[in-house]
N, C-alpha and C positions, 0 to 999 in steps of 0.2 A: 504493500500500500504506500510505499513511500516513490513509487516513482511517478518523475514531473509529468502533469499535464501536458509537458512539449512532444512528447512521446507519444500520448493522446493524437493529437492533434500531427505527428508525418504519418500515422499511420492512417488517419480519416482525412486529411488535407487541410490546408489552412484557408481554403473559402469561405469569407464570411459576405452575406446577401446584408447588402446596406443600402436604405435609403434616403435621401434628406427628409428633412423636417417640415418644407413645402410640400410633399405628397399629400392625394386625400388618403384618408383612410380607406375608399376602394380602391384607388393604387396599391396602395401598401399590402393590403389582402389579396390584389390580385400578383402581385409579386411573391406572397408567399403559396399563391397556390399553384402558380405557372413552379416553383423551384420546389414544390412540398415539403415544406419546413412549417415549424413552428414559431418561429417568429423576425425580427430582423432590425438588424442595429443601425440608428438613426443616425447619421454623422453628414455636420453639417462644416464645410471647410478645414476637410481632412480629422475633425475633431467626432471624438463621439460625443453626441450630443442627450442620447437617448436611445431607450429599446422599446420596442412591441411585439406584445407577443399577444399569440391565440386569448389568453384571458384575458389582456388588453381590451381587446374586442368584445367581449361579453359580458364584463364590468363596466368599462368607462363609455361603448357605444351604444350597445342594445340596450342594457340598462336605465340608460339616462337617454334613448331615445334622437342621435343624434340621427342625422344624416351622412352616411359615409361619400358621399357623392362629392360632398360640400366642406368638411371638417378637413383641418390640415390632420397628417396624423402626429405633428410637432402639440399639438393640444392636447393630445390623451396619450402619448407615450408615457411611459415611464423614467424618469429623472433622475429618480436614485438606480443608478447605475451599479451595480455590486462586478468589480473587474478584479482580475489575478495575473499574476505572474507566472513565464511560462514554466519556474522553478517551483511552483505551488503545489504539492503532492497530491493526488488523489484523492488520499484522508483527507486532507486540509480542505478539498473540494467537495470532499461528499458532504462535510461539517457545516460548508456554509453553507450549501443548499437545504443545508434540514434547516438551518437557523434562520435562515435569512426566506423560507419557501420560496424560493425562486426555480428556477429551471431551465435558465441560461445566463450562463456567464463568459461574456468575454475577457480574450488573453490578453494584454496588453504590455508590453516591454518597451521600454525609454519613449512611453508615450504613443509609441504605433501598433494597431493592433495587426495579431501576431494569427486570432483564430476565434471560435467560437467551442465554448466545451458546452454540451449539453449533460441535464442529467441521464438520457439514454444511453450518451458515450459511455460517459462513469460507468451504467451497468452493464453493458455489452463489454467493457472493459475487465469487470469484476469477473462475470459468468465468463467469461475467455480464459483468464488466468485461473478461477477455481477448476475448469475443464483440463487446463493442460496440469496442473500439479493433480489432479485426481487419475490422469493418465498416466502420469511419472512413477506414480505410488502403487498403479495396478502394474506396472511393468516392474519396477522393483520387485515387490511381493510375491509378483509370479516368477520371477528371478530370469525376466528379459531382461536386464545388465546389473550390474553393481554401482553403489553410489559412488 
């Protein structure tokens, strides 16, 4: 559990889907449904300025009734930003996602963003490495090699 998210992130790539803060909200939706993602980071003159995500949309739009047609989606993104380093362990990353309920965090080094860690990656991450130590351990014990 202690290896960096940077690890993460060559093995899934470092594309992150960004859009400014001038989009409408069905820009921004339809961006994330043309890439099938859950959500996408607002950066507005190279800076991140903000995120939206799928519950973005069903809190701050449907809820409150807005018009996606018409609303920037810089008006109901999310502000507080929760970002990491691409040195940040796993742990450290699964901790803030239970603390902090979010479910995407971007990577950000000396200021430029580096990648997007979702909480999916982390599990497809987790289930990956308990599969292959659970494969190590049957092959040991049946004594396909020594340690």
């Amino acid at each position: 559990m202690d290896t960096p998210v940077s690890a993460l992130i060559e093995r899934k790539g470092s594309a992150v889907h960004a859009v400014p803060s001038t989009f409408t909200i069905a820009e921004a939706v339809a961006e994330m449904n043309k890439k099938r993602i859950g959500c996408v980071v607002i950066m507005d003159s190279g800076k991140i300025t903000g995120i939206f995500t799928e519950r973005d949309v069903l809190s701050r739009v449907i809820m409150a009734d807005l018009d996606p047609k018409t609303v920037r989606v810089g008006d109901v993104m999310t502000t507080d930003v929760h970002m990491i380093s691409p040195d940040t362990t796993v742990e450290q990353t699964m901790v803030l996602f239970a603390e902090k309920r979010c479910r995407h965090i971007p990577v950000v080094d000396q200021g430029q963003l580096k990648g997007l860690i979702s909480i999916g990656d982390i599990s497809r991450w987790v289930a990956d490495t308990s599969k292959a130590e659970a494969d190590h351990l049957k092959n040991y014990i049946s004594g396909g090699f020594h340690a």
